[in-house]
Each structure stands twice: as C-alpha cells, then as structure tokens.
N, C-alpha and C positions, 0 to 999 in steps of 0.2 A: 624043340622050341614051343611056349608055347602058342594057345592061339590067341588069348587075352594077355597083354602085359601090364600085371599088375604091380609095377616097380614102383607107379606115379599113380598111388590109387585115388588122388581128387583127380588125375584126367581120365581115365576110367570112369568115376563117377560122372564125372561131368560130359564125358562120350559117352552115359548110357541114357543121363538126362538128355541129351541131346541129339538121340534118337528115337527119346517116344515124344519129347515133343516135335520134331521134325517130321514123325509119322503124323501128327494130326494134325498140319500144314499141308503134308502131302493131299490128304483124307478131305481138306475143306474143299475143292469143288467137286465134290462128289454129288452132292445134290444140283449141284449144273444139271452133271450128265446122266441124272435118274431121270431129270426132266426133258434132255434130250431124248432120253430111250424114247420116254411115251407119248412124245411129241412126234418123233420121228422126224425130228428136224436141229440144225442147229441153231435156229432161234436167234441169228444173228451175230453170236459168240464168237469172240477171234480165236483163233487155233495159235495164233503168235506167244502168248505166258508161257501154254503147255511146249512149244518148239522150244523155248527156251531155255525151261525149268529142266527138259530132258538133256540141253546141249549144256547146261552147267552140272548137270549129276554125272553126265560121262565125263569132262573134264575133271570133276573132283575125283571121279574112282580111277579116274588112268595116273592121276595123281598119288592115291592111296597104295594103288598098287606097286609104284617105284619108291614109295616113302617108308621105311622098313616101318614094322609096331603101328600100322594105321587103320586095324581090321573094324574099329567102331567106325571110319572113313570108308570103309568096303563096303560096308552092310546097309548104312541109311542110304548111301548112294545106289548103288546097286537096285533097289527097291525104287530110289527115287526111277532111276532108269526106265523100269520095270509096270509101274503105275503111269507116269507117263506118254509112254506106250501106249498102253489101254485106255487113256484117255483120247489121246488122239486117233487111234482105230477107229473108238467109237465117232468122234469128231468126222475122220474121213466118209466113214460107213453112213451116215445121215447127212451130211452137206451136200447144197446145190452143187451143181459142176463148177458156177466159177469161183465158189467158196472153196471148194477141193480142191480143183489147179492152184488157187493161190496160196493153200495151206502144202502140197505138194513142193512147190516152188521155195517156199520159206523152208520144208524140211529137207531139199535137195543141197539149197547152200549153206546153209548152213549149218544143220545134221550131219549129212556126209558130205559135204563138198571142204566144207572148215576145219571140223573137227577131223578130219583126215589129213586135212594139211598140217594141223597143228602135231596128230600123232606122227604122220610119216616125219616131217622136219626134224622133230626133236628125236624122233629116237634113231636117223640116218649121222646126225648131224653132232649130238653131246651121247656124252655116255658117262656114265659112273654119278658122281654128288654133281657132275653141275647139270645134266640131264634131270634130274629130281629141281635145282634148283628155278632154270628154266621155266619145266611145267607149271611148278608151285606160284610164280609171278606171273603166269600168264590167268593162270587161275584168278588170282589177286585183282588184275586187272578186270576180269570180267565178271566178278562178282561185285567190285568198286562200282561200276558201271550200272549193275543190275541195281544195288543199291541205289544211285543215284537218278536211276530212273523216276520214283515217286516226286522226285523234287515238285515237280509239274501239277502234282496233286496239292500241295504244300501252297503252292502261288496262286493255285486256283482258289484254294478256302480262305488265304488271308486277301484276294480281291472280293469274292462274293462275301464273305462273313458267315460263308455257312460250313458245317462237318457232312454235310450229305455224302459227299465223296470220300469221305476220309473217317470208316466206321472204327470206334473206339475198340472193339475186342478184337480187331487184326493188327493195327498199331500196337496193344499188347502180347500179341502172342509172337509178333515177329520181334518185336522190343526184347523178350523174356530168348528167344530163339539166339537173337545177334549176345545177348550175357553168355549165356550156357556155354555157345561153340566158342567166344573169346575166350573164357577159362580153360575150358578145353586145349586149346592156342597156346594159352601161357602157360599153364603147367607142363606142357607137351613140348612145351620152348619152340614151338610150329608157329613164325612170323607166319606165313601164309594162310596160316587158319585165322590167327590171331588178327591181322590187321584190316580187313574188310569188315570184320563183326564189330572193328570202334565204330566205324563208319556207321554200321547199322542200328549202333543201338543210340548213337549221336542223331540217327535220324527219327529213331522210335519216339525217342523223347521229346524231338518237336512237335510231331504228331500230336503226343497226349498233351504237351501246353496248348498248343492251339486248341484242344479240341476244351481244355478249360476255359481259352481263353473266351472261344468263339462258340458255345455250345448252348447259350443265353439267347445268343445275340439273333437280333432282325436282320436276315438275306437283301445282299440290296441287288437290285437289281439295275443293270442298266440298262439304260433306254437311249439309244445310240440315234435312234430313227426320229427323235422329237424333234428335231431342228427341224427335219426337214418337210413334218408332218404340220408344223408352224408355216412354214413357207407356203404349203398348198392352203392353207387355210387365205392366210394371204391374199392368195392369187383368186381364187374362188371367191371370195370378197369385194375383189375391186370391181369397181365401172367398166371395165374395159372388158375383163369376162365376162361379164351383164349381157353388153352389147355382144358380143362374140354366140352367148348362150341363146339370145333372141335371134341373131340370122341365123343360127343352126336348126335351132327349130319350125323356124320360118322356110326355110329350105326343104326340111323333112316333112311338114305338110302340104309341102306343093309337090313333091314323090310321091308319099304315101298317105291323102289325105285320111284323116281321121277324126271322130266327130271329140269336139273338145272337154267333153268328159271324160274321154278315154286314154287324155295327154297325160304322160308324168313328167310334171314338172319340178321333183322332189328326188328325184335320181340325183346323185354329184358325180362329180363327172373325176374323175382318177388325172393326175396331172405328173407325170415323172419330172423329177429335179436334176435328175443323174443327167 
C-alpha cells in the first residue's frame, strides 16, 4: 500500500496545502518564546492555547490513525503534538511556581487525564467503523468549540469599535486554514474534517467584515464611573459639606495646631458612593 494515496489528487493537494500552511500557524508564537528565552520569564503568557492546541493535535492523530488513507492527518498533527511540547517545556522551564502549578494542573486534566479517558473509552468500548466514527465526532465537537471560542473577541470589537484585539493577518490565515482543510474534507468525503472548518471560515469572515467595518472608526470608550463621579462632585459642593469640612478642620487644629499658612485647604476629600 502506498503511503500517499493519490486516488483523490485535489485532497492530496489540498492535504499538502494544508500542511504548510498549518506549519506557519504552528511557527506564529514562536517569537512569544524567543522572548521568553531572553527574558527568562514568562512574561505573563497563559500556558492554556498551547495545552490546547496540543490536546486537539492528539485527538486529530488518534483519529488519523484509525481513519485508513489519513497520513497528511498523521504528519501536520504529529508535528503539531511535537512543537507544542516545546513550547510548553519552554513555558514550564521559565514560569514562577504558581504559573507552573497552574499550567501543570491544566496539562494533568486535561492532557492526560481527558485525553485518556477519551482514548481508553473508545477503544475498550467501539471497535471497527463505529470506533473511527465516535472518535471523528468527538473531534468535531471540540474543534467546533475551539472555534467558537473567539466569538468573545468578535463582541468585544463590535462594543468598543476598535480591531485592536482582532489583528487582520491572523483572521486571514486561519480564514485561508478553515478553506484548505474543508476541501480537504470534502473531497476526502471526511464529514469530520469537513464540518468544523465551515464553522471556521464562517468565523474568518466576520472577523475580516468587521475589521472593514470597524478599522476607520473612533474606540469608544466607556465610562461607567461618571455617574457616580457627578454625585461626589455634588456632595462636595453642597452647604452641609461646608460645614462638615470647617468642624473637621477645626478639630484638627486644636490636635495638631499649625500656623495657618501651612493649612491645606485645597485637598478634596475622596467620598465613596458604593
């Protein structure tokens, strides 16, 4: 047999596009961790993407592995697996302690605590095409998921009006990513490849309208604290603070006299509303 099957040469194609641009996905936080090395620290960076990114490249290669004709599925994953890794060694290797316990913890459950449950279950429990089916929709589900995670990003740009959060050449490269592997999908007649990458490229392309929409426009800002920053003004204002501020200082210099050039009487005085 061989090790490429070139029966279906546009998913071939489109599994080889869809492993070098998937490698230069992989490749973009690589200057993170140039910056960790020489910093020797991790600079605040959550270890959570990279637990992720690794806990969905094992799931897509345990998946490959039972899906006969999936070897372009072996290879970008595998690698993903692989870089992964090394990024998070590095991660662990420079993080304070309670950034390592907690990156620790996030790769105990679900690194190997999940992803073992997922492998023992299915392969104790299915065997033959519905074992491969299983896998493949749990995949689905958690790539849907990974997917849908940016939403957040999405709501936050059409409240502020800005694209700060939401840089133009990664909404294209994962836009062009979620094409490639659905073609991939569909000519490979692999629903499970195929239907998480609509989702992704339905998401790519809100990204890029918004980022036309919004890429002009003035950030707004809000200002949540003006009410209440009204109110002191208010209160600071009236008569009754007056008198309030005059027996206070009347009191403070019969404590602590001091000669009345050396009074401030230009301090305001902080009033909580809460």
């Amino acid at each position: 047999m061989a090790i490429f099957n070139v029966h279906h040469p546009l998913a071939f194609t489109f599994g080889i596009l869809g492993n070098l641009i998937s490698l230069m996905v992989y490749f973009a936080p690589l200057p993170t961790f140039v910056k960790i090395y020489k910093s020797k620290s991790t600079m605040g960076f959550d270890s959570l993407p990279y637990a992720v990114s690794l806990f969905s490249a094992m799931l897509w290669m345990y998946y490959a592995f039972l899906k006969p004709n999936s070897v372009l599925l072996i290879t970008i994953n595998s690698f993903g697996c692989f870089i992964e890794t090394l990024y998070l060694s590095i991660f662990l290797f420079y993080a304070s302690k309670k950034a390592r316990a907690q990156a620790l913890k996030i790769l105990a459950i679900m690194n190997f605590g999940l992803s073992g449950l997922i492998f023992g279950f299915t392969y104790f429990m299915f065997k033959g095409d519905i074992r491969i089916q299983v896998v493949g929709w749990i995949c689905v589900v958690f790539a849907v998921s990974v997917f849908a995670a940016p939403l957040k990003i999405v709501v936050l740009v059409v409240r502020t009006r800005s694209i700060e959060f939401m840089p133009l050449p990664l909404s294209i490269t994962l836009t062009l990513t979620a094409i490639i592997w659905f073609c991939y999908g569909f000519f490979k007649h692999d629903l499970c490849v195929a239907i998480p990458n609509v989702l992704g490229f339905l998401l790519g392309m809100l990204q890029m309208i918004l980022y036309a929409i919004y890429r002009n426009s003035k950030p707004q800002i809000e200002d949540k604290k003006l009410p209440e920053l009204t109110n002191i003004t208010t209160i600071l204002q009236s008569p009754e603070h007056e008198d309030h501020l005059k027996k206070l200082r009347n009191c403070t210099c019969q404590q602590h006299p001091q000669p009345a050039s050396q009074l401030d009487t230009s301090t305001p005085v902080v009033v909580s509303t809460t």
